[in-house]
C-alpha positions as CSV (number, residue, x, y, z in Angstrom):
1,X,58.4,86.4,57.4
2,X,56.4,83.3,56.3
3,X,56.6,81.5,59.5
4,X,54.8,84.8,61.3
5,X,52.2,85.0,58.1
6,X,51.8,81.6,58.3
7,X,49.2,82.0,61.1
8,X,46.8,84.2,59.7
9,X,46.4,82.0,56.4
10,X,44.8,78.2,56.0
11,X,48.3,76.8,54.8
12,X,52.2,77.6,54.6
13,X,51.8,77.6,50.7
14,X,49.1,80.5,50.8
15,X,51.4,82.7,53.0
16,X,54.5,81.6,50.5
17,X,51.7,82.7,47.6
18,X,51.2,86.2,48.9
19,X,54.8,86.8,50.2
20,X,56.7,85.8,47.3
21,X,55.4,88.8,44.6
22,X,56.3,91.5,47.4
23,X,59.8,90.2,47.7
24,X,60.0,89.7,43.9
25,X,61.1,85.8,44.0
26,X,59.4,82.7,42.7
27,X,56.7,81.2,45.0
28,X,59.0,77.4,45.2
29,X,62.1,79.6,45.9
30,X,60.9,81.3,49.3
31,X,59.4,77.9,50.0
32,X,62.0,76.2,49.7
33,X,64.2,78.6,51.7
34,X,61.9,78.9,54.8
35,X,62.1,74.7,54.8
36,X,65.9,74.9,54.7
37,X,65.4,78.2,57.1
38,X,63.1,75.4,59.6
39,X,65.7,72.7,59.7
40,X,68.2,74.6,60.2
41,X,66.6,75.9,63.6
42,X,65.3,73.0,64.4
43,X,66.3,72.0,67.5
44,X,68.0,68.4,68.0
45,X,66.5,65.2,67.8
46,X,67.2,64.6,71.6
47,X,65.7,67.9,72.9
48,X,62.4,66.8,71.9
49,X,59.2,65.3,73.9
50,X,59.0,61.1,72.3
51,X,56.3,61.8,70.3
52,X,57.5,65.1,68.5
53,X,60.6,62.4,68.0
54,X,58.4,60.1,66.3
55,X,56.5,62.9,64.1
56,X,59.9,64.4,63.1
57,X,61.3,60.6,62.3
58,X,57.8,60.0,60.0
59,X,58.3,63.0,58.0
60,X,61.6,62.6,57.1
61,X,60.9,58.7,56.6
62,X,58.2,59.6,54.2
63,X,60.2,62.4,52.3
64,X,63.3,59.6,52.7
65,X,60.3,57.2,50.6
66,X,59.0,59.9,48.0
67,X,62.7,60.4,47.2
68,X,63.2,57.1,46.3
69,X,60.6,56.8,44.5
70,X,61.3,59.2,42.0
71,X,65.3,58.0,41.9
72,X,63.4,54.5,41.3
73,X,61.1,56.2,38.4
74,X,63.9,58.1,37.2
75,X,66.0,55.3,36.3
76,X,63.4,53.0,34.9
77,X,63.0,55.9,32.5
78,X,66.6,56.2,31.6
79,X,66.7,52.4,31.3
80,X,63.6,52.2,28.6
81,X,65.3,55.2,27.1
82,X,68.7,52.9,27.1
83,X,67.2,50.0,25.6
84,X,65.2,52.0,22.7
85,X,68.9,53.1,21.8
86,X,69.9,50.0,21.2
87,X,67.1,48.1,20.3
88,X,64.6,50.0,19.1
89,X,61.5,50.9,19.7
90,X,59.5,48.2,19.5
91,X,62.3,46.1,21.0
92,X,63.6,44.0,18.0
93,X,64.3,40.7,19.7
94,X,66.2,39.5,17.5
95,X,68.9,41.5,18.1
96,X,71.9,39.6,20.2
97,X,72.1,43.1,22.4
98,X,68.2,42.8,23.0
99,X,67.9,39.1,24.5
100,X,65.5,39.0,27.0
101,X,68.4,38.4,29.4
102,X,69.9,41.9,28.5
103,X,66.6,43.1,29.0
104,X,65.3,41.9,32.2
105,X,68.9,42.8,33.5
106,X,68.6,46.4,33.0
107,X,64.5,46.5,33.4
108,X,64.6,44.0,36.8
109,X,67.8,45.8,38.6
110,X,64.8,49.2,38.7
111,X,62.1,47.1,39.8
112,X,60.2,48.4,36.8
113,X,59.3,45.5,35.4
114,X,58.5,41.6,36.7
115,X,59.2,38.4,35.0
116,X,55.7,38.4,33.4
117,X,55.6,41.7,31.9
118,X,58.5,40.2,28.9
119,X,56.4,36.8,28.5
């Protein structure tokens, strides 16, 4: 129903907007379906022209990245969160648990922080 709607509005997301209240469900919830709907119709990776190949492999390559990132965000946050448990918030370096070694351990292995942002 979206994919066919899809072509008399300016973007996926204002079809989703004006489906969604008529079938009763959250906007992100029908979106989310007609994505899962899409791949799973998709056809195969070698059925495709090379350069719909290469447009199919970017997209998932950049939702592959954005994924990432947030995992990466996520556990920088859970790491800060970590360390204000145990240390404090503002770190108390004198305590043994709060060396900068414990912290650049925890704060380095996210790629959160560098070497210059303890000194």
């Amino acid at each position: 129903m979206v994919l066919e709607e899809e072509k008399n509005h300016p973007s996926r997301w204002s079809a989703v907007m004006m489906i969604a209240p008529m079938l009763d469900i959250h906007p992100d919830t029908l979106s989310q379906w007609t994505r899962l709907n899409e791949r799973a119709n998709a056809p195969a990776v070698s059925e495709l022209p090379e350069r719909e190949k290469i447009r199919q492999l970017e997209r998932e390559n950049r939702e592959l990245r954005q994924a990432n990132e947030i995992l990466r965000k996520a556990s920088a946050y859970f790491a800060e969160g970590e360390l204000d448990r145990l240390c404090g918030r503002p770190f108390k370096r004198n305590a043994s648990h709060c060396s900068s070694g414990a912290i650049s351990k925890t704060y380095y292995s996210t790629g959160w922080m560098t070497n210059t942002d303890l000194m």
